[in-house]
C-alpha positions as CSV (number, residue, x, y, z in Angstrom):
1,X,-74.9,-68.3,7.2
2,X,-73.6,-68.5,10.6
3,X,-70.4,-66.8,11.9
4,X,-68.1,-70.0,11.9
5,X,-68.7,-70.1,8.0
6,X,-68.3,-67.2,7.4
7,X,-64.9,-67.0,9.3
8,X,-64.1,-69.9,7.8
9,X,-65.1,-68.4,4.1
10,X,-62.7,-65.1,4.7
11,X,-60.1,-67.4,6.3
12,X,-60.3,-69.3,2.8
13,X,-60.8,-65.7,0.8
14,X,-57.1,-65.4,1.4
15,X,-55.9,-68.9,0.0
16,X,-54.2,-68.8,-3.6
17,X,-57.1,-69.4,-6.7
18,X,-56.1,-72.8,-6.9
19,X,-56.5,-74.0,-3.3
20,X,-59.8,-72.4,-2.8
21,X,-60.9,-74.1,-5.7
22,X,-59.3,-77.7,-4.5
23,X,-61.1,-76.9,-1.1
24,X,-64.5,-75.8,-2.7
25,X,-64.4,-79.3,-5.0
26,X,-64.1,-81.1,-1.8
27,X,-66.8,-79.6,-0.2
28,X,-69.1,-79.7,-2.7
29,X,-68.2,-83.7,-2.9
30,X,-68.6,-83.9,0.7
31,X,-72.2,-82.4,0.4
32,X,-73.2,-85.0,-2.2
33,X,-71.9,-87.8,-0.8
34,X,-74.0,-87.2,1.9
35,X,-76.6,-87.0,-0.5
36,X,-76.4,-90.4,-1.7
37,X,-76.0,-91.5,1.8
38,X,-79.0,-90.1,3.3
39,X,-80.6,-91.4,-0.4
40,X,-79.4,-95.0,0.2
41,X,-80.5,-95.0,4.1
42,X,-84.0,-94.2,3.2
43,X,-84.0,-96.8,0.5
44,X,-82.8,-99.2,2.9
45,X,-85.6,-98.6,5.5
46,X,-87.4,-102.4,4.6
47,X,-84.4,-104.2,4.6
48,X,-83.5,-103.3,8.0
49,X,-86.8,-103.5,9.4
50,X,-86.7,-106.7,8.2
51,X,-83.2,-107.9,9.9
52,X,-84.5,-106.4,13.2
53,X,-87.4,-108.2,13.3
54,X,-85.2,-111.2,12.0
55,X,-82.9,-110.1,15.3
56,X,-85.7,-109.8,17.5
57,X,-87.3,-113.1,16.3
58,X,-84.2,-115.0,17.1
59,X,-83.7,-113.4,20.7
60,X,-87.0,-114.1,21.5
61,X,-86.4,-118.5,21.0
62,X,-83.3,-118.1,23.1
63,X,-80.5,-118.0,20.1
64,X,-78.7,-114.5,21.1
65,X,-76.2,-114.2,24.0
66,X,-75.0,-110.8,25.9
67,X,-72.7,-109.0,24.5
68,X,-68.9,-109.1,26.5
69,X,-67.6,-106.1,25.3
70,X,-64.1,-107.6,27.0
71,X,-64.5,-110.3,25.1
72,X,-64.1,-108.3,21.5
């Protein structure tokens, strides 16, 4: 454990019952959304191999344009 969490965990320590147990809910939902994050991104690996070479396809026959960042 390194020394920010565990100055954060005695900073928490001190909380009423009830907020360390809101707090400790909301990490633990935090951790598994990301999770199903990271489980969905590695799912998704063919599908977006597939739209860049889609992307890379369609820049190579000339149908892409620069991107104006001023223009957004």
């Amino acid at each position: 454990m390194t020394k920010a969490l565990k100055k954060a965990f005695e900073a928490v320590s001190h909380l009423p019952e009830r907020e360390q147990d809101e707090l400790a809910a909301a990490i633990l939902e935090e951790l598994a959304a990301d999770e199903r994050w990271e489980a969905a991104f590695a799912q998704s690996q063919g599908a977006l191999e597939r739209l860049a070479d889609e992307a890379l396809a369609e820049h190579r026959v000339g149908r892409t344009k620069a991107l104006d960042p001023d223009a957004l």
